[in-house]
C-alpha positions in Angstrom: 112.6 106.5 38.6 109.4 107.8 36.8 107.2 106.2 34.4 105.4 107.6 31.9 101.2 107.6 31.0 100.3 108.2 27.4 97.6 111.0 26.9 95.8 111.9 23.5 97.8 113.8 21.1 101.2 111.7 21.5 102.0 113.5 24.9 103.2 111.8 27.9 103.1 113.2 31.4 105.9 111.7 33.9 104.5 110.7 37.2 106.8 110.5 39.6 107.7 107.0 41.5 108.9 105.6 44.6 112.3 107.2 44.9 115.6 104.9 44.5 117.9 104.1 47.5 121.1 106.0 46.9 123.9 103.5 46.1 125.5 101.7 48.3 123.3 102.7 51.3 121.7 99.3 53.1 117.7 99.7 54.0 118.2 99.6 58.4 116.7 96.8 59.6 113.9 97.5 61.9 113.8 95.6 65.5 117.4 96.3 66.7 117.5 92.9 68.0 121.2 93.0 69.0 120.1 95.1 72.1 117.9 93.2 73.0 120.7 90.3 73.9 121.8 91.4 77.0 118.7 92.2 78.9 117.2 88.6 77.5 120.5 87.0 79.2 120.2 88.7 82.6 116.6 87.7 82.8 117.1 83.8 81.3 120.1 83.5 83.7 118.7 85.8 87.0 114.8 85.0 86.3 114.3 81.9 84.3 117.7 80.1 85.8 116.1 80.1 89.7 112.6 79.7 88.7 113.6 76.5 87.4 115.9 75.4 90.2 112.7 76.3 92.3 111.2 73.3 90.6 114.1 71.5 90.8 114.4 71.2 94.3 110.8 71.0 95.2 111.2 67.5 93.7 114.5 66.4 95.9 115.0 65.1 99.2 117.3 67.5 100.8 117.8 68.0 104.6 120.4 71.2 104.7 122.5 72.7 102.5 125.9 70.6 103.1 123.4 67.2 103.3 123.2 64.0 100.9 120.5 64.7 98.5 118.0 62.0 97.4 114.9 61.6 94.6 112.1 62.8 96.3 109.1 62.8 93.6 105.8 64.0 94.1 106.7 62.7 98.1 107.4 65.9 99.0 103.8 67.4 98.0 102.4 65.3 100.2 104.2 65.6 102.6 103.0 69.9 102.3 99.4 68.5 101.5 99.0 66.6 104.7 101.0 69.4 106.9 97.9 71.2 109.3 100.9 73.9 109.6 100.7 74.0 105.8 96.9 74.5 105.7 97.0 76.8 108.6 99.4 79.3 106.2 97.0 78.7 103.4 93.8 79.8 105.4 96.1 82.6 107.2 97.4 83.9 103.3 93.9 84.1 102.0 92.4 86.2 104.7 95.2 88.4 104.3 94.8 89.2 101.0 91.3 89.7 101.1 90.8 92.0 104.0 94.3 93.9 102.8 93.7 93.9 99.2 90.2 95.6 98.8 90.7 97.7 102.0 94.2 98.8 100.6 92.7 99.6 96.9 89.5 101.1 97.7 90.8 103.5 100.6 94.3 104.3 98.6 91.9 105.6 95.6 89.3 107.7 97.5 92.6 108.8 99.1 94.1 109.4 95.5 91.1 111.0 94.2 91.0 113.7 96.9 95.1 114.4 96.4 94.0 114.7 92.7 91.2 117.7 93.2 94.4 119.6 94.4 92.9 120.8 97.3 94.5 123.3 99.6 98.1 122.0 100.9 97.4 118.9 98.7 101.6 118.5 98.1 102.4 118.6 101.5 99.0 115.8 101.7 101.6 113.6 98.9 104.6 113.9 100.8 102.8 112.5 103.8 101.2 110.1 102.3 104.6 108.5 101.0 106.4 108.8 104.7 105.4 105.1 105.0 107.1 104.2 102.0 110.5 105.7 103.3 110.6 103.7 106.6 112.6 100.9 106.3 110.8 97.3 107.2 112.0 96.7 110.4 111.9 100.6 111.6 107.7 99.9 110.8 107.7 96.4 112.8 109.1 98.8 115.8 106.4 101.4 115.2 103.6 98.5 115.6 105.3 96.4 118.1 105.9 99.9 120.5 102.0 99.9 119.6 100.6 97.0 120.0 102.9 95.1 123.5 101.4 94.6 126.5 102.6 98.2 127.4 102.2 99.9 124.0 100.0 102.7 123.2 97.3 101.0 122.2 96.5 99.6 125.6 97.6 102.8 127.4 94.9 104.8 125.3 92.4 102.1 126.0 93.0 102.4 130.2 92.7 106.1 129.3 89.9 105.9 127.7 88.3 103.6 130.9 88.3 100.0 128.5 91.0 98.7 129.9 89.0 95.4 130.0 89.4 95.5 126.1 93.2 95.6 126.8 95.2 92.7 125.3 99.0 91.1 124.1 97.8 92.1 120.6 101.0 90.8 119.0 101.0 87.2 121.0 97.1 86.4 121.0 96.3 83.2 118.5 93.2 85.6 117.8 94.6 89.2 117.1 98.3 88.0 115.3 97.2 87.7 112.0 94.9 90.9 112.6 97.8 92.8 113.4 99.9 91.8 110.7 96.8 92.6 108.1 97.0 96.4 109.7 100.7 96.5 109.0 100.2 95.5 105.1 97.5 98.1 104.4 98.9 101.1 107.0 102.7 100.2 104.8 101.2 100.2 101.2 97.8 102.7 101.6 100.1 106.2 101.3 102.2 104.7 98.6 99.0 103.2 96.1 97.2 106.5 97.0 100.0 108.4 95.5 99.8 106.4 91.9 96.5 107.0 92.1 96.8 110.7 92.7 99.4 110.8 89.8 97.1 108.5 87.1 93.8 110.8 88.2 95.8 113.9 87.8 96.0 113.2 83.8 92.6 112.7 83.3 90.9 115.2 81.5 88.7 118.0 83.9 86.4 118.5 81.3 84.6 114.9 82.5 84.5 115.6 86.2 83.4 119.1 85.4 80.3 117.8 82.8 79.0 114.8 85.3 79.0 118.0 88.4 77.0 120.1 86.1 74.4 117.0 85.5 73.8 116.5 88.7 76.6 113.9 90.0 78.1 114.5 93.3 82.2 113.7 94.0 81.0 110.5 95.0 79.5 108.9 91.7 82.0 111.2 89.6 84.4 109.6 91.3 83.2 105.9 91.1 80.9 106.7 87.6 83.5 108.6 85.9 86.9 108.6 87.0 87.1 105.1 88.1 86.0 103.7 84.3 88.5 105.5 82.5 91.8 104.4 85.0 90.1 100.7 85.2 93.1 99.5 83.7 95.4 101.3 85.5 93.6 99.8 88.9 94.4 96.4 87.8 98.2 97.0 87.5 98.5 98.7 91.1 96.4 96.0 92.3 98.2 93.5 90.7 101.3 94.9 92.3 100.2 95.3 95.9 98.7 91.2 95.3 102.1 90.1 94.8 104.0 92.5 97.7 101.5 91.1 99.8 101.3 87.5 98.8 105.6 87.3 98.3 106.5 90.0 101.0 104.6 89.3 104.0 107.1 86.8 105.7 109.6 90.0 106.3 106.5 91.6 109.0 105.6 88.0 110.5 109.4 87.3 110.8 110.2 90.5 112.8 106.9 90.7 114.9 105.0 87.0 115.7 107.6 84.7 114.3 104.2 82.8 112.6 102.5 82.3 116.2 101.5 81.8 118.5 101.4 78.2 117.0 100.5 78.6 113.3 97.9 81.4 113.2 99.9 84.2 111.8 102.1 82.1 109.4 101.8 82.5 106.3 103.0 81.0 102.4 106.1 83.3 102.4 106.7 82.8 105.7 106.4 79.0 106.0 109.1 78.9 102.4 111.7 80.9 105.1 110.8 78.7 108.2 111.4 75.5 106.1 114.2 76.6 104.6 116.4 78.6 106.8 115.2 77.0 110.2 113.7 73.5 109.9 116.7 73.1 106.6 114.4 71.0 104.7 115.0 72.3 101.6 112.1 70.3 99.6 109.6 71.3 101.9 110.5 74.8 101.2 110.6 75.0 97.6 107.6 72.8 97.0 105.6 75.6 99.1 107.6 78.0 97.4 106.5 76.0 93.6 102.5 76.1 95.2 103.0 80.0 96.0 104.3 80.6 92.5 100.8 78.7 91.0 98.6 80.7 93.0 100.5 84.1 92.3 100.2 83.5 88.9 96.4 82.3 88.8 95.9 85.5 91.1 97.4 87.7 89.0 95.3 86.0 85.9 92.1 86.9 87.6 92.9 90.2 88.5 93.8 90.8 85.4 90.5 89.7 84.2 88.5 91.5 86.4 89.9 95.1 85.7 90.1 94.7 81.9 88.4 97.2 80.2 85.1 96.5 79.0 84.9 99.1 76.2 
């Protein structure tokens, strides 16, 4: 289709318009919302279906599995509220994830910025860096509990080394448990974070590290001043990550190496939603812990978030 414009001396000069759609051809329809219909149904039904059950059960009375159930309310919150074991897991979960979280982060990126200089035998430096991410959970437990017993290694190198007063039952002292368990997180996730980082560095662009060396800037500042800035976002998603591992995956470590004791001081959230559940069957319990660890993933992952945004 072209239309004309009138010019003087009775001439017209076509200009040339939007070109027709040939017949019987249909304009595609942009979205392709049709595949989108069966990912949106494994995730209402596999995601959305138990998160709600979650709250469902939180507010029932339900001693076991093959038990009556009853209306429960808001009885079962306080019942958690007024639990010292319940406290004891909150106090226990929130110095784990603030030794392991910055201790985790800050090392696994100094770690990843050093991978990412691709200094001599840096591959074989990735490959062992992801060895801990190959062990299967319970094969780790045994490497720290052949550690850390009464016999381990750590006491034999500490009566080598003439302290055997400092010797202790690292994995059974109310004062070392939780320490223990902290170690564990950050020695299983370090290689493993140090390795995205590696990978994320590796794409940003020399020309910056090489202008901040020639003003002055050591690998220290570049790699706090300059690198650091530019993945910022990047940092919040790993961190984000390793926050909910943490927070959601520690109960597997305490379950195969203190059991939550002695007493209460290595148990934490995730491990108290097992205990309640799976030993002590009451089912409300468990799932109104499990509804209270759901809230404060999702407020931590709301402040991270906020934290690492970039500011540019």
């Amino acid at each position: 289709m072209t239309t004309s414009t009138p010019v003087p001396g009775d001439l017209t000069v076509p200009c040339p318009g939007p070109p027709a759609a040939p017949a019987g051809r249909r304009t595609p329809r942009q979205g392709g919302t049709v595949l989108a219909v069966p990912a949106l149904v494994w995730y209402l039904v596999f995601m959305v279906g138990p998160l709600i059950a979650v709250f469902v059960v939180a507010a029932l009375h339900w001693p076991g599995m093959l038990q009556p159930v009853s209306f429960a309310g808001f009885g079962n919150v306080r019942t958690v509220l007024d639990d010292p074991v319940f406290r004891d897991a909150v106090r226990n979960t929130a110095v784990q994830l603030a030794v392991a979280l910055p201790v985790m982060i800050g090392c696994a990126y100094m770690l990843g910025y050093y991978v990412a200089q691709k200094p001599p035998g840096h591959r074989v430096v990735r490959y062992l860096l992801f060895i801990p991410g190959l062990i299967s959970t319970p094969a780790k437990a045994m490497v720290f509990y052949a550690a850390l017993s009464p016999d381990g290694l750590a006491n034999g190198a500490l009566e080598s080394a003439g302290l055997g007063s400092l010797a202790d039952a690292w994995l059974a002292s109310p004062s070392t448990a939780l320490a223990c368990l902290i170690a564990l997180d950050i020695w299983a996730g370090i290689g493993f974070t140090a390795v995205l980082f590696a990978a994320r560095l590796g794409s940003v662009p020399d020309e910056l590290g090489e202008a901040a060396q020639l003003d002055g800037a050591g690998h220290w500042r570049t790699m706090w001043r300059v690198h650091f800035p530019v993945i910022r976002d990047y940092v919040g998603v790993v961190t984000m990550l390793q926050f909910l591992w943490t927070l959601f995956g520690s109960a597997q470590h305490v379950l195969l190496l203190t059991q939550g004791g002695p007493g209460s001081s290595s148990t934490t959230l995730s491990f108290l939603v097992y205990q309640k559940a799976f030993i002590a069957a009451d089912l409300g319990y468990s799932q109104t812990v499990g509804v209270l660890l759901f809230l404060a993933g999702l407020a931590g992952l709301l402040t991270i978030r906020r934290v690492f945004r970039q500011t540019y």
